[in-house]
C-alpha atoms as one frame of an Amber mdcrd trajectory, in Angstrom:
protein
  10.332  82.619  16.190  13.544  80.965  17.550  11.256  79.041  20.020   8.725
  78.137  17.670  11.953  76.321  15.489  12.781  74.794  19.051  10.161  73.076
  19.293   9.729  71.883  15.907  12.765  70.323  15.567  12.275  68.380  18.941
   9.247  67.034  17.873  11.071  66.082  14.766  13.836  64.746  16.882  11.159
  62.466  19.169   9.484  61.214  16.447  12.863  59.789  14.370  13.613  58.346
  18.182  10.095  56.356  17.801  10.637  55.195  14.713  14.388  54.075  15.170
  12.745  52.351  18.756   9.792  50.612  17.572   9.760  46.952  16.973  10.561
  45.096  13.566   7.724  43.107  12.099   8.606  39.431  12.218   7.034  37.686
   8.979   6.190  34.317  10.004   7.838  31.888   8.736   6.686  29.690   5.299
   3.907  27.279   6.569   4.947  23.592   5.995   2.929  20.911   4.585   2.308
  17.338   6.309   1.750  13.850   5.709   2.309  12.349   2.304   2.319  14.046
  -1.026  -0.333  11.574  -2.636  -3.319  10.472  -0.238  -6.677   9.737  -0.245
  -9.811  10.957   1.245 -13.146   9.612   1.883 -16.344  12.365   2.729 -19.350
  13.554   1.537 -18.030  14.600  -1.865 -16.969  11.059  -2.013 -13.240   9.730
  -3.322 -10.968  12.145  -3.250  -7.246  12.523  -4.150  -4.177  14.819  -3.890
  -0.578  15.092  -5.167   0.344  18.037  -3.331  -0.008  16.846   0.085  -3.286
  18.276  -0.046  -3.264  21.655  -1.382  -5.651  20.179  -4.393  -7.946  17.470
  -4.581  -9.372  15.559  -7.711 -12.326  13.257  -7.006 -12.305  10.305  -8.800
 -15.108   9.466 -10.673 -17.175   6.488  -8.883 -19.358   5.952  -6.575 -17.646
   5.346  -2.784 -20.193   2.349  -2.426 -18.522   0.915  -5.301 -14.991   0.459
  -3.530 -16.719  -2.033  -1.678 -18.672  -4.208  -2.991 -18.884  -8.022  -2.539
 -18.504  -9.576   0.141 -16.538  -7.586   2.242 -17.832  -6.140   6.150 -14.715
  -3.979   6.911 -14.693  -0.232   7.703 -15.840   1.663   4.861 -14.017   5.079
   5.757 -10.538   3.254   4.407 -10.290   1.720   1.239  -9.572  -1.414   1.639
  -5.585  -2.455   1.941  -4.359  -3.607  -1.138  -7.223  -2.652  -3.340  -5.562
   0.565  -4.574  -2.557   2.078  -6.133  -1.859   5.936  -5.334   2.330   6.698
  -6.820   3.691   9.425  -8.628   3.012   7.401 -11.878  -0.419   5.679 -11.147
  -3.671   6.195  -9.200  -5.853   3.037  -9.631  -8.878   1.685  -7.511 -10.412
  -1.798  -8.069 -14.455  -1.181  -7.828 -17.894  -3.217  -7.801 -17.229  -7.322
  -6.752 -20.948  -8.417  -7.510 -21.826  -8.445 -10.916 -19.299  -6.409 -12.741
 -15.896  -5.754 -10.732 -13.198  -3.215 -12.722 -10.201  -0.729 -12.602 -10.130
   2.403 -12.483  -6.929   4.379 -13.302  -5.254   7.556 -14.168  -1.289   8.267
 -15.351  -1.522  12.189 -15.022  -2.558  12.378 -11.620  -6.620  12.616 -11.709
  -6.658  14.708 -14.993  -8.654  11.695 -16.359  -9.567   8.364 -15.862 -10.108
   4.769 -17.331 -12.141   1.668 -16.395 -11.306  -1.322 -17.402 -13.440  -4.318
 -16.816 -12.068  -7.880 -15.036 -13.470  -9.890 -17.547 -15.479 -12.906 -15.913
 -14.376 -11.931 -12.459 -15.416 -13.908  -9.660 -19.223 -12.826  -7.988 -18.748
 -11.954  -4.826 -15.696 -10.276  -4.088 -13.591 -10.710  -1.172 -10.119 -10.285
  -1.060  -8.809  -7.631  -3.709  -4.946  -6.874  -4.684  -3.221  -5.044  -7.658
  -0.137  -4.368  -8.125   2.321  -3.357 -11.048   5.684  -5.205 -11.593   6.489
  -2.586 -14.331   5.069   0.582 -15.981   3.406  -1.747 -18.764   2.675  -4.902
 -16.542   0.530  -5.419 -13.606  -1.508  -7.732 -11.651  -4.800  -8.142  -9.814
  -5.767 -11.240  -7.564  -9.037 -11.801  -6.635 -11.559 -14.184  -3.965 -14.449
 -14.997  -3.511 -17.623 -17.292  -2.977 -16.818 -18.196   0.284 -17.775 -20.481
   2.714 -16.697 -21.745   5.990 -13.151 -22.511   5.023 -12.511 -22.379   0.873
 -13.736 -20.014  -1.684 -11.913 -19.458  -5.551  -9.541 -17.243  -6.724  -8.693
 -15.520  -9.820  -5.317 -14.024 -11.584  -5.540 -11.203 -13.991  -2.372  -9.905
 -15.803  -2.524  -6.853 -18.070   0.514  -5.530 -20.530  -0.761  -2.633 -21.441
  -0.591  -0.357 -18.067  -4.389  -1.316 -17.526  -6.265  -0.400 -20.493  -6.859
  -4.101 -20.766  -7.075  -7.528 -18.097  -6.510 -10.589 -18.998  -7.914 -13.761
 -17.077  -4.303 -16.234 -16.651  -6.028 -18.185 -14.084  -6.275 -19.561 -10.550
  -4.010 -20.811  -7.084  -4.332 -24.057  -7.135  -5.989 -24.266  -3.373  -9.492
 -23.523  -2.494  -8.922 -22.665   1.053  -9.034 -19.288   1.921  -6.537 -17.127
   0.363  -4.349 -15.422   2.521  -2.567 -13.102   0.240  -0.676 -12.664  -3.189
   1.920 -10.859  -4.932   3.941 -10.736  -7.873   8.012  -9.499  -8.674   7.721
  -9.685 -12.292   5.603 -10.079 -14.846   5.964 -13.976 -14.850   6.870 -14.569
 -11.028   4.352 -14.555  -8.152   3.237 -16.291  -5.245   0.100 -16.571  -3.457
  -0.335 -17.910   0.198  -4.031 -19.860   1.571  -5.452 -20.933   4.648  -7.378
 -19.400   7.573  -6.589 -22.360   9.931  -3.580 -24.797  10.260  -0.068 -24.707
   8.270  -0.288 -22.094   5.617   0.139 -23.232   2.498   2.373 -21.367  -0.431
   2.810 -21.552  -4.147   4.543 -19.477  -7.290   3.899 -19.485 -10.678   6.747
 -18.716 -13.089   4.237 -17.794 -16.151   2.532 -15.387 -14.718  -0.353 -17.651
 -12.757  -0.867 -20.337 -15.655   0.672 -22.217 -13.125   1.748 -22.979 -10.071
   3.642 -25.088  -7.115   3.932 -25.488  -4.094   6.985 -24.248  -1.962   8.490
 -23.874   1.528   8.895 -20.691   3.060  10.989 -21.747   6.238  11.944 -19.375
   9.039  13.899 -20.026  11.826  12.313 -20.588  15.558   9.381 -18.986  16.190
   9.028 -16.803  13.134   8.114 -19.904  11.224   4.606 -18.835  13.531   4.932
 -15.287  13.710   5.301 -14.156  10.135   2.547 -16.161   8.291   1.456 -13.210
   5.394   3.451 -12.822   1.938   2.987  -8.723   1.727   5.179  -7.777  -1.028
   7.758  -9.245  -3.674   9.842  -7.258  -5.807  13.529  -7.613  -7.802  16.434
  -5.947  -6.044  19.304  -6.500  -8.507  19.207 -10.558  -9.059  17.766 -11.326
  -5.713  14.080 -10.812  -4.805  13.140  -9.721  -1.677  10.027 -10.176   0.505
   8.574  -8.489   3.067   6.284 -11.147   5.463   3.893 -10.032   7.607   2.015
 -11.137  10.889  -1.891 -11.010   9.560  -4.975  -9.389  10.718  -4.622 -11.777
  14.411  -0.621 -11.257  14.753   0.975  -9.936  17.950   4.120 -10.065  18.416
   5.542  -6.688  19.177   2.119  -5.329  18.486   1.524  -6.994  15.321   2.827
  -4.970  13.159   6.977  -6.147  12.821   7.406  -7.827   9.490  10.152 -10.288
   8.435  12.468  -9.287   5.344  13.227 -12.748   3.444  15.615 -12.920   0.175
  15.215 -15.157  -3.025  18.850 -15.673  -5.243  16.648 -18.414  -7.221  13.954
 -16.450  -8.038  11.750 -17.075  -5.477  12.070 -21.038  -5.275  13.794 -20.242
  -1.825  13.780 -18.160   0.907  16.071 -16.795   3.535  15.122 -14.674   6.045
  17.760 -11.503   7.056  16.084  -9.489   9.486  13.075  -7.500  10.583  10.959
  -4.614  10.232  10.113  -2.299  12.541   7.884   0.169  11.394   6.330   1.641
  14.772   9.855   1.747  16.551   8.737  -0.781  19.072  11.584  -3.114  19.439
  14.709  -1.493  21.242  17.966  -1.200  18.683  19.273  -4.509  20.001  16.166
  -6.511  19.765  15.972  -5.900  16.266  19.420  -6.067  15.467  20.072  -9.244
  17.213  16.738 -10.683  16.060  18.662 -14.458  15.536  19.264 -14.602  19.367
  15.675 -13.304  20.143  12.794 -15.724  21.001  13.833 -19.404  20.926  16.059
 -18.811  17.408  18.289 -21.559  18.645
C-alpha cells in the first residue's frame, strides 16, 4: 500500500514539474494596418473606397469607364490626378467628359451619394481638377477640344458643398492649360502653355475674371518649377506649392518649389523646396539658394 502511495505521488510530483517547465504561449502581437486611412481601389467590382485603411470598402456608384471619359489616353488603373477628392469630410469623383460630364460626392463616407451635373461643360474632356476652398465652396476647372496647341477651358464654382455648379467662366488663353487652383472662394490662378514661356493669370471673383501675372523664381527654378499644384491661405499669406510637370527632372522630377503670397497672390516669393522622395541630401535642400546657378 505504502508503495502504491509512492508512486502516486511521484507521478503527481512529475507532472506539476511539466507543467511549471513547459513553455508560455506568446499571443502575437495586434496586427497593424498600412497605407492611408482613405484610398481608392480600382478592380473588377469597379470603384472602390475605404476609411479604415481598408478594413471596409464602399463602391461608389458609377461606372469605372465613366472616370474617364473625353479625351484623355492615360492609364486607366489610377484615377486621374486631380480629378478626385478622397478626405475625412468629402469623397468626390468628376465623371463622363463627352456629352454629359458631373460630380459625384458623398459627406458620410460612401453611405450615399450625389451627382451633380456641370452644366454646359465643355465636350471633350481633357484636363479635370476640383478642389474645395471651404466646406461650402469649391471649384472645378475643366479643358478641352483640343488641337495641336490651344483648346478652351471652363470654371465652375459651387456654394453649396456640390449639390449645385455654377458656370463663372473661362482663362483668358486658349493654349493648352497647364493647371489651376484656387485659395478661396474668389482667388485662383490658372497656368497655359505646352511650349515656350508659361503663361499665368488670377482672378479675384472667382474666374469672372482674370490677369495676367509674374511668377518669378530665382536662377534656374524660373525653368525647373513650371506647374501651379496647389494654393491655399496660411494665416494672411498664401502659399503655393509649384511643381516640375509630367517632362520635369530635376532630382527625379518630383521636388516642388514652396512660393508665398502677402498680397494675395499678386506676388510671389519663393522660400524653399520640397522633397517628397528624400532625394536631395539635408544640405542640398537646405541651402537650395546656393544650389544650381542661384547667383
Amino acid at each position: 500500500m505504502r508503495y502504491v502511495l509512492g508512486i502516486c505521488l511521484c507521478l503527481l510530483l512529475l507532472a506539476g514539474c511539466q507543467e511549471e517547465e513547459a513553455p508560455a504561449i506568446i499571443e502575437p502581437p495586434p496586427q497593424t494596418q498600412t497605407g492611408p486611412a482613405i484610398s481608392y481601389t480600382i478592380d473588377q467590382a469597379g470603384l472602390q473606397v475605404t476609411a479604415n485603411s481598408g478594413k471596409d470598402w464602399t463602391k461608389v456608384p458609377v461606372e469605372v469607364g465613366e472616370l474617364f471619359g473625353g479625351e484623355y489616353q492615360g492609364s486607366k488603373t489610377e484615377l486621374i490626378d486631380q480629378s478626385y477628392i478622397l478626405t475625412e469630410d468629402r469623397f468626390a469623383f468628376i465623371t463622363g467628359g463627352f456629352e454629359q460630364t458631373s460630380v459625384i460626392s458623398s459627406t458620410d463616407e460612401g453611405k450615399t451619394w450625389e451627382t451633380a451635373v456641370l452644366p454646359d461643360a465643355i465636350d471633350g474632356v481633357r484636363l479635370r481638377i476640383i478642389g474645395f476652398t471651404s466646406e461650402q465652396d469649391g471649384f472645378v476647372i475643366l479643358s478641352g477640344g483640343r488641337t495641336t496647341s490651344t483648346e478652351g477651358n471652363q470654371v465652375f464654382q459651387t456654394s453649396d458643398g456640390g449639390k449645385t455648379w455654377t458656370l463663372k467662366g473661362d482663362g483668358p488663353s486658349g493654349r493648352i492649360v497647364q493647371t489651376g487652383t484656387f485659395a478661396s472662394k474668389d482667388i485662383g490662378f490658372m497656368s497655359f502653355g505646352a511650349t515656350g514661356p508659361t503663361e499665368y493669370y488670377r482672378t479675384t471673383d472667382g474666374g469672372l475674371n482674370w490677369d495676367e501675372f509674374e511668377v518669378v523664381l530665382p536662377g534656374i527654378y524660373s525653368d525647373v518649377f513650371t506647374v501651379m499644384d496647389s494654393a491655399a491661405y496660411d494665416g494672411d499669406q498664401i502659399v503655393m506649392t509649384m511643381g516640375q510637370g509630367a517632362n520635369g527632372d530635376y532630382y527625379g522630377g518630383n521636388v516642388k518649389a514652396t512660393l508665398v503670397s502677402d498680397d494675395n497672390g499678386a506676388t510671389f516669393e519663393m522660400t524653399g523646396l520640397i522633397d517628397p522622395d528624400d532625394v536631395m541630401s539635408d544640405a542640398e535642400e537646405e541651402n537650395w539658394r546656393e544650389n544650381d546657378s542661384y547667383y
